[in-house]
C-alpha positions as CSV (number, residue, x, y, z in Angstrom):
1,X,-32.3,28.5,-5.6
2,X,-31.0,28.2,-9.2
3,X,-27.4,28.2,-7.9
4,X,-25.5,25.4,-10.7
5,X,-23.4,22.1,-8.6
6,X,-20.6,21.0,-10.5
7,X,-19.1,17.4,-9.7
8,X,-16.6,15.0,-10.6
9,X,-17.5,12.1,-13.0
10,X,-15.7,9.9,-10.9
11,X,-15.9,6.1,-12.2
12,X,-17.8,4.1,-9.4
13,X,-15.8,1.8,-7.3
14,X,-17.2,-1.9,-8.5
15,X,-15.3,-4.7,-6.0
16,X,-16.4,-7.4,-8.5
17,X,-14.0,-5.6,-11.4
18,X,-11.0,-6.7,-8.0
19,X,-11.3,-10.0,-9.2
20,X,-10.4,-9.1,-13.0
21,X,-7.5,-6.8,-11.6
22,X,-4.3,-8.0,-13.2
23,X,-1.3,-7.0,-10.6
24,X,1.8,-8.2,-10.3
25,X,1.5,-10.7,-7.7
26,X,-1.5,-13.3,-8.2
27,X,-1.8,-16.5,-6.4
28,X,-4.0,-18.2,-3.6
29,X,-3.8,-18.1,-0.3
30,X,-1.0,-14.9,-0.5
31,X,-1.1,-13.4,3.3
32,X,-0.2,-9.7,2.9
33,X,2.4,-8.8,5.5
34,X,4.1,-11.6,4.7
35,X,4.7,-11.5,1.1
36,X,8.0,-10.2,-0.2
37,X,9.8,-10.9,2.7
38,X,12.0,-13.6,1.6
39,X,13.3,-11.1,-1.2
40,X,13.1,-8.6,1.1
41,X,15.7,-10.6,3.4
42,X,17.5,-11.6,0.4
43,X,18.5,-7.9,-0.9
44,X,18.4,-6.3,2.6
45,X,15.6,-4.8,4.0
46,X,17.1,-1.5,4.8
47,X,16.0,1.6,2.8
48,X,18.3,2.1,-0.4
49,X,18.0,4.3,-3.6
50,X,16.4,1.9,-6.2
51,X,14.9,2.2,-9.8
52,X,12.0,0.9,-11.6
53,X,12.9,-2.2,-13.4
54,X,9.3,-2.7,-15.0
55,X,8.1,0.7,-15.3
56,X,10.7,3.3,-16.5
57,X,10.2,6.6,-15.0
58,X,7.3,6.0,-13.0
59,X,7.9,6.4,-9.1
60,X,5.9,7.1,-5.9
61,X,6.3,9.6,-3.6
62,X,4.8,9.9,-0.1
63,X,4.7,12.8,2.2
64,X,4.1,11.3,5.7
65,X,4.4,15.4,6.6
66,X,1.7,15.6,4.0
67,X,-0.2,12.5,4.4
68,X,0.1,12.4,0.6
69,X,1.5,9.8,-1.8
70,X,2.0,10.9,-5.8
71,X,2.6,9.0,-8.8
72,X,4.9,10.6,-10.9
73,X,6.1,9.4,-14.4
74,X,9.4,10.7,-15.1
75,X,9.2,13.0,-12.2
76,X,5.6,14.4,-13.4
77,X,2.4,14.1,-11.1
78,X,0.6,11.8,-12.8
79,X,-2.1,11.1,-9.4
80,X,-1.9,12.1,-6.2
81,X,-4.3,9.9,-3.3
82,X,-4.8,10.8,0.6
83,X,-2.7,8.1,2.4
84,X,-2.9,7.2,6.5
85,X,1.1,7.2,7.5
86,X,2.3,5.8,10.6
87,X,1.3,7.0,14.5
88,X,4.0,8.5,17.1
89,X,4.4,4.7,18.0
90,X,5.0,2.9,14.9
91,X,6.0,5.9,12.3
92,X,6.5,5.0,9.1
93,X,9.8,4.1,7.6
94,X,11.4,6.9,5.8
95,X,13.9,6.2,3.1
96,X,14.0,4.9,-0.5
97,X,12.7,1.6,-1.3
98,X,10.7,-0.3,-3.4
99,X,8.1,-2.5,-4.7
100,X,8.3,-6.2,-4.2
101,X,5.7,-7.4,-5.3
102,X,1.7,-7.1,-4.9
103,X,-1.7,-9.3,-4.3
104,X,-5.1,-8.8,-4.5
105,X,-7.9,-10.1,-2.1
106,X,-5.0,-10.8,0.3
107,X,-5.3,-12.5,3.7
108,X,-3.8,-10.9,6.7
109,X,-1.8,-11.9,10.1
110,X,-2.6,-10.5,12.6
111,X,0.2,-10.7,15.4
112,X,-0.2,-8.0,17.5
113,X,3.5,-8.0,18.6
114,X,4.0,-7.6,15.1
115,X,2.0,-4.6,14.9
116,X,3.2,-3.0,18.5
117,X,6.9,-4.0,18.3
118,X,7.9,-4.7,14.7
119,X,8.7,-8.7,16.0
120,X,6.5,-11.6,14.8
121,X,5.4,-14.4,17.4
122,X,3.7,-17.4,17.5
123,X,0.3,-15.7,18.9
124,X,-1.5,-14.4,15.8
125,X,-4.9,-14.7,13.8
126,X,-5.3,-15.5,10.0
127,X,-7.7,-13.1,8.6
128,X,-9.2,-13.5,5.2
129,X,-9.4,-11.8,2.2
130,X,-11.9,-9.3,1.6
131,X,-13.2,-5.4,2.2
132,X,-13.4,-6.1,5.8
133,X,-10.0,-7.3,6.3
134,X,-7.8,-4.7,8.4
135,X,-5.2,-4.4,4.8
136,X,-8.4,-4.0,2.6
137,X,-7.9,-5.8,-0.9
138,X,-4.9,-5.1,-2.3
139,X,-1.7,-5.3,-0.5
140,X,1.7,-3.7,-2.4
141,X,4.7,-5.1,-0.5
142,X,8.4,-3.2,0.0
143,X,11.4,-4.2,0.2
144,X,10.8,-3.5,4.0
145,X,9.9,-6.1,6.3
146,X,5.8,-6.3,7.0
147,X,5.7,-2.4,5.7
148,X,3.3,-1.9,2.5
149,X,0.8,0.3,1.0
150,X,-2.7,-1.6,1.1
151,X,-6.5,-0.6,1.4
152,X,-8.0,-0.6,4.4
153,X,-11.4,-1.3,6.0
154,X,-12.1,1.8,7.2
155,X,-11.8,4.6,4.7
156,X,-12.7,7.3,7.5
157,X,-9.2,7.0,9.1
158,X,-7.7,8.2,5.6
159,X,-5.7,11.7,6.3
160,X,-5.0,10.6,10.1
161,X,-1.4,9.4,11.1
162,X,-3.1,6.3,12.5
163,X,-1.3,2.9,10.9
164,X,1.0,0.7,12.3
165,X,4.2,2.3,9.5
166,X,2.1,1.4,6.4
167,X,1.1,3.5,4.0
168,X,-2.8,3.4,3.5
169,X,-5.3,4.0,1.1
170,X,-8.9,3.7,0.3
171,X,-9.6,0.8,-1.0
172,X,-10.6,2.1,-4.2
173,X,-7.9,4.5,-4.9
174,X,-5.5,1.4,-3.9
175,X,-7.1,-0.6,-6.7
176,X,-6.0,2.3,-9.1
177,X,-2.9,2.2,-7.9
178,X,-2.1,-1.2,-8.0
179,X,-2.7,-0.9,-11.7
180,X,-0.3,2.1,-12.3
181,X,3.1,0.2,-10.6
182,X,4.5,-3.1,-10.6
183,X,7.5,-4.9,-8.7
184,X,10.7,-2.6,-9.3
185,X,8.9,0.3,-9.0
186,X,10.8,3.1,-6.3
187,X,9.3,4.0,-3.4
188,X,10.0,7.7,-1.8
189,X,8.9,7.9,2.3
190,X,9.6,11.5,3.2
């Protein structure tokens, strides 16, 4: 008894103030493992050293070893979040690469060849938008094909190497971090 609890003043996670989210990809109907791809395609979609175009000095860093990603602003930690890398199966792709561009409320193809194999098919599920959707609701695409860093549905799995090669993020720290990059951005996977 008597014993003094101190706690963060952390800013509750409201998914009405999503809607109001200004990000750098807006537009209906965007599915998120699709979008970027066709300038993914047309600069490559292998890893290469890039630099942010809209954001000068501001980069992210993430540690699959660490299940980490920072923020750094001219090579300063500016926020760090818990991310979900990829399993043993589908690991996550290391290398340098970078934002292409990124949605909110974003619906989701399922294909599970996709997700098992890296190759889409014909056999796959629309899902839509919303916090149950398997990419949560914001999807941030690379310059990689399918590969992103999104929310998720379940925010217990945060910390576990458990993705199919995304990076992921709860859905609230996602939102947060959709507002601190925008396309151009570089991407470190380490």
């Amino acid at each position: 008894m008597g014993d003094q609890l101190t706690v963060p003043n952390v800013k509750p996670f409201e998914m009405n103030a999503v809607k109001s989210l200004k990000t750098g990809s807006q537009g209906p109907a965007l599915v998120a493992n699709e979008l970027g791809e066709e300038q993914a395609t047309q600069t490559n979609s292998s890893p290469e050293k890039t630099t942010a175009t809209d954001e000068p000095g501001i980069s992210l860093h993430i540690s699959v070893k660490e299940e980490m990603l920072e923020v750094r602003a001219n090579e300063k930690v500016v926020a760090a979040f818990p991310v979900t890398v990829g399993s043993q199966q589908t690991v996550s792709p290391i290398g340098h690469w970078k934002v292409q561009a990124i949605a909110k409320l974003p619906n989701f193809r399922y294909d599970l060849k996709m997700l098992k194999e890296g190759e889409r098919s014909s056999n796959f599920h629309l899902l839509p938008p919303g916090p149950n959707n398997p990419v949560g609701i914001i999807w941030i695409a690379l310059n990689k094909k399918g590969i992103g860093i999104h929310g998720t549905n379940d925010p217990d799995s945060i910390g576990r190497s458990a993705s199919h090669g995304c990076i992921r993020l709860a859905n609230w720290d996602i939102v947060k971090l959709a507002e601190m990059v925008k396309p151009g951005v570089a991407v470190t996977v380490e």
